[in-house]
VEXDREN-2710 file (C-alpha; in Angstrom, 1 decimal):
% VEXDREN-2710
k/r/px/py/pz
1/UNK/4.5/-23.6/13.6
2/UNK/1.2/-21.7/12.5
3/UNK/-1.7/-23.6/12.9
4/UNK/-3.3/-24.9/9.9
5/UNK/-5.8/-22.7/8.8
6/UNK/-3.0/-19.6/9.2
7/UNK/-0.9/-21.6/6.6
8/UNK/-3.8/-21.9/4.0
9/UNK/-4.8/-18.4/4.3
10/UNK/-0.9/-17.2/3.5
11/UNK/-0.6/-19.8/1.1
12/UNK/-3.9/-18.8/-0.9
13/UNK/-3.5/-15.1/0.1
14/UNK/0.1/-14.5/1.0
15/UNK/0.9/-12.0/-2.1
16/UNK/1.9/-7.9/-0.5
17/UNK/0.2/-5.7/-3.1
18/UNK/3.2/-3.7/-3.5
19/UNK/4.5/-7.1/-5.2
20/UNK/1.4/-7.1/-7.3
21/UNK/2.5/-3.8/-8.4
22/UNK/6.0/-4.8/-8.9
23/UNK/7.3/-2.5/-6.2
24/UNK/10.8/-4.4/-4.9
25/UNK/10.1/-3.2/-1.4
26/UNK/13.2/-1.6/0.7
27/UNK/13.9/1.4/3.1
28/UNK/14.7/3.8/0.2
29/UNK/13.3/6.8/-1.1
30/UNK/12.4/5.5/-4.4
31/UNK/10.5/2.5/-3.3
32/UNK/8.7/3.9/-0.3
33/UNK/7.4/6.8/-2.5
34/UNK/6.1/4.2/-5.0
35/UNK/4.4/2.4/-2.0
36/UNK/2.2/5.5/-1.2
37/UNK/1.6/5.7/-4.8
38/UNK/-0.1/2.3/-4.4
39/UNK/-1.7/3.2/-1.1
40/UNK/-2.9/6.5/-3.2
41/UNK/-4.5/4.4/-6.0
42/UNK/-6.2/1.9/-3.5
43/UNK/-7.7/4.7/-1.7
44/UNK/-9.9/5.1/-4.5
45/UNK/-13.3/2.2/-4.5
46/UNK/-11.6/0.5/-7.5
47/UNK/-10.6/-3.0/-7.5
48/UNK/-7.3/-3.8/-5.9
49/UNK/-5.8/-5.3/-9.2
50/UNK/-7.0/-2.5/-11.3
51/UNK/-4.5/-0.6/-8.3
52/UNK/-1.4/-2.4/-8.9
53/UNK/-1.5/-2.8/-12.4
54/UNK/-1.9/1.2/-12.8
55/UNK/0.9/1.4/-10.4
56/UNK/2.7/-0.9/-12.7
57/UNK/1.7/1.3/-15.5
58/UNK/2.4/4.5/-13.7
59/UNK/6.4/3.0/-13.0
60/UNK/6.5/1.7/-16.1
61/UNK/6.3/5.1/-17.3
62/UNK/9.3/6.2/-15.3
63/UNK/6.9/7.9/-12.6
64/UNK/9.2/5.8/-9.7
65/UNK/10.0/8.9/-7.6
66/UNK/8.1/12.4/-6.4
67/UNK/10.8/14.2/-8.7
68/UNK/9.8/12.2/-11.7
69/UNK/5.5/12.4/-11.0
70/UNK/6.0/16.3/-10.6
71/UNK/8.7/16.3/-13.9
72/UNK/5.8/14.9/-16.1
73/UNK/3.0/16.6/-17.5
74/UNK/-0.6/16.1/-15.9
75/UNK/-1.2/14.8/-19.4
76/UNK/1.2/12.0/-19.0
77/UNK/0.1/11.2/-15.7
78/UNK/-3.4/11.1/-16.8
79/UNK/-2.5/8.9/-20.0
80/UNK/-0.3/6.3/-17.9
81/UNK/-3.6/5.5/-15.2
82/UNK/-5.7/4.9/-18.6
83/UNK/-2.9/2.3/-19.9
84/UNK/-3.3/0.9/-16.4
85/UNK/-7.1/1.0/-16.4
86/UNK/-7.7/3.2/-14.2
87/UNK/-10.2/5.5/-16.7
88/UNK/-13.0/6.5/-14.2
89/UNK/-10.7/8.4/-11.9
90/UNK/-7.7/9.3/-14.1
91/UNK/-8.0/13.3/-14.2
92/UNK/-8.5/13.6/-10.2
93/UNK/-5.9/11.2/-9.5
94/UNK/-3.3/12.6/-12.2
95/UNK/-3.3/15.7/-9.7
96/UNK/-3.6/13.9/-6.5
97/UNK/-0.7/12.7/-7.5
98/UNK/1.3/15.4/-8.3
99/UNK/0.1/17.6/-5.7
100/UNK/1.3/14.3/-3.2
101/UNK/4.9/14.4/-4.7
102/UNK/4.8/18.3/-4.0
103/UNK/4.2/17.7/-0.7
104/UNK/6.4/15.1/-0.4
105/UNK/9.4/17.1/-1.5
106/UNK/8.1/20.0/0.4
107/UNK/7.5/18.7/3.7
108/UNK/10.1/15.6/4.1
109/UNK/12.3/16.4/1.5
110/UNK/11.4/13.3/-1.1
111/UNK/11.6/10.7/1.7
112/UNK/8.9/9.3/3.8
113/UNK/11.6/7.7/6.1
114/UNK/11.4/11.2/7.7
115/UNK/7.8/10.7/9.0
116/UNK/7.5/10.5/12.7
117/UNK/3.9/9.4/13.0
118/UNK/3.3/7.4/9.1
119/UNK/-0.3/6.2/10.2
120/UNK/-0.7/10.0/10.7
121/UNK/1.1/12.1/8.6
122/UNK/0.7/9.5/5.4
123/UNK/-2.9/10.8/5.6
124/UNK/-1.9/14.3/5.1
125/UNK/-1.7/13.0/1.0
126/UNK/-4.2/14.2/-1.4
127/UNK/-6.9/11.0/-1.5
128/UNK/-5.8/8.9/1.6
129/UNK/-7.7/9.0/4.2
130/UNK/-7.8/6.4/7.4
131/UNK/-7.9/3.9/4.9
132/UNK/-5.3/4.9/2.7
133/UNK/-3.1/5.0/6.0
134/UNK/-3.8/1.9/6.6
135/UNK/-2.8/0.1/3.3
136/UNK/0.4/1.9/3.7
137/UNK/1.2/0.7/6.6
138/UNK/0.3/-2.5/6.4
139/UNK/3.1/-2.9/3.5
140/UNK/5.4/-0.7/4.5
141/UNK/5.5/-2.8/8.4
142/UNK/8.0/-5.2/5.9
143/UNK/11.0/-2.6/6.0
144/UNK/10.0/-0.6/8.9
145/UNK/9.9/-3.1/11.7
146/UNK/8.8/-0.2/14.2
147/UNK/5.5/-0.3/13.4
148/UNK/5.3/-4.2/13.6
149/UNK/2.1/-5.7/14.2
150/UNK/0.4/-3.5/12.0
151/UNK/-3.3/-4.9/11.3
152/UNK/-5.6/-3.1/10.3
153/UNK/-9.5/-3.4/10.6
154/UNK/-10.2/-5.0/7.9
155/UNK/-7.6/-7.6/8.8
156/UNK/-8.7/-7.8/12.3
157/UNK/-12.5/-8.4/10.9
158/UNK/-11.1/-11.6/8.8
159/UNK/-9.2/-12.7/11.8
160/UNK/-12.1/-13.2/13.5
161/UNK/-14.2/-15.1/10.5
162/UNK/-11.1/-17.2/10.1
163/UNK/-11.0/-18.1/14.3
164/UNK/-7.7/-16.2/15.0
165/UNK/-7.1/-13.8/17.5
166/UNK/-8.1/-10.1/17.2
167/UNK/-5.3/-8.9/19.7
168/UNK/-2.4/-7.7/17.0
169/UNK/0.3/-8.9/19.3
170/UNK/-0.9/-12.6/19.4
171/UNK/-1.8/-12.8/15.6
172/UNK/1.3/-11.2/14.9
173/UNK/2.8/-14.7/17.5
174/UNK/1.5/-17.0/14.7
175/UNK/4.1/-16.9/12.3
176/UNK/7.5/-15.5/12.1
177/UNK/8.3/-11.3/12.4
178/UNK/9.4/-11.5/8.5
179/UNK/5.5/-13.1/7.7
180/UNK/3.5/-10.5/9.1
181/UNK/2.9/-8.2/6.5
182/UNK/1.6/-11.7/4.0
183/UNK/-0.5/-12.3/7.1
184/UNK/-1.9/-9.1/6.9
185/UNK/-2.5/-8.9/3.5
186/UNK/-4.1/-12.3/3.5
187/UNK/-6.6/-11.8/6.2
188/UNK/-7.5/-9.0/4.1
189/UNK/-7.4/-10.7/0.6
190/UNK/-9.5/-13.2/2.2
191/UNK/-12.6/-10.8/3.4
192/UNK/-12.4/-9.4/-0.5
193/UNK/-13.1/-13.2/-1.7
194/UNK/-16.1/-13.4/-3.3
END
């Protein structure tokens, strides 16, 4: 059983962003693509919610795989991060992200599942860096089990406010294999706590 304080944190902070963003999380194409859309948009120093709800926005608008981002007009990509509120960066992002669904389709053939180093090659995207890289695969550790524990820096840096181990393998011992991405995102969520 996870000690106490591990249970309050995933209980206060528990929530994947890509859930935030509505993204139904699987090993497919279509969802894995959406997930480095997210990654893309939290690359950015915006707010995390203003993130997934321009992902929302973005999906919403049928921009769910690289086909469909490169299919629509820079102007529609650009109009779809306003109605998510992402105004301040709108124009660069519109072709960050259609030059990242070229690339996509150009160098793994629409699916990131053909990635052999994802911290890596994820940061090969227009406007993800290290960062970036790691947002990605924090979330994506919940369908790819390979890269499991994944905890980034920032999650290791609340670890340690919050008393728990920094070593990756012995946080990742706390709770179950299928709770490790919630209790990566909540160490995280619960350094950005005001």
């Amino acid at each position: 059983m996870p000690p106490s304080n591990v249970n309050h944190l995933l209980a206060d902070f528990g929530r994947t962003y890509a859930d935030e963003a509505g993204i139904v999380l699987r090993d497919k194409p279509a969802p894995l693509y959406q997930l480095l859309v997210l990654a893309t948009l939290q690359s950015t120093r915006i707010r995390a919610d203003i993130a997934a709800a321009t992902a929302k926005a973005l999906f919403a608008a049928g921009l769910r795989t690289p086909q469909r981002m490169l299919a629509a007009t820079w102007q529609q990509r650009v109009q779809a991060l306003g109605q998510g509120g992402y105004a301040r960066y709108d124009e660069s992002t519109a072709t960050r992200l259609g030059q990242g669904a070229q690339l996509l389709l150009d160098n793994w053939r629409g699916d990131l599942r053909r990635m052999r180093s994802p911290h890596r090659e994820v940061q090969q995207f227009p406007g993800i860096a290290s960062v970036g890289a790691d947002i990605f695969c924090r979330e994506v550790q919940a369908v790819w089990p390979r890269l499991r524990p994944f905890f980034d820096q920032r999650a290791l840096d609340a670890a340690q406010r919050h008393g728990l181990p920094v070593d990756p393998k012995k946080l990742a011992g706390l709770v179950p294999p299928d709770q490790i991405v919630l209790l990566a995102t909540a160490l995280v969520r619960s350094g950005l706590k005001p």
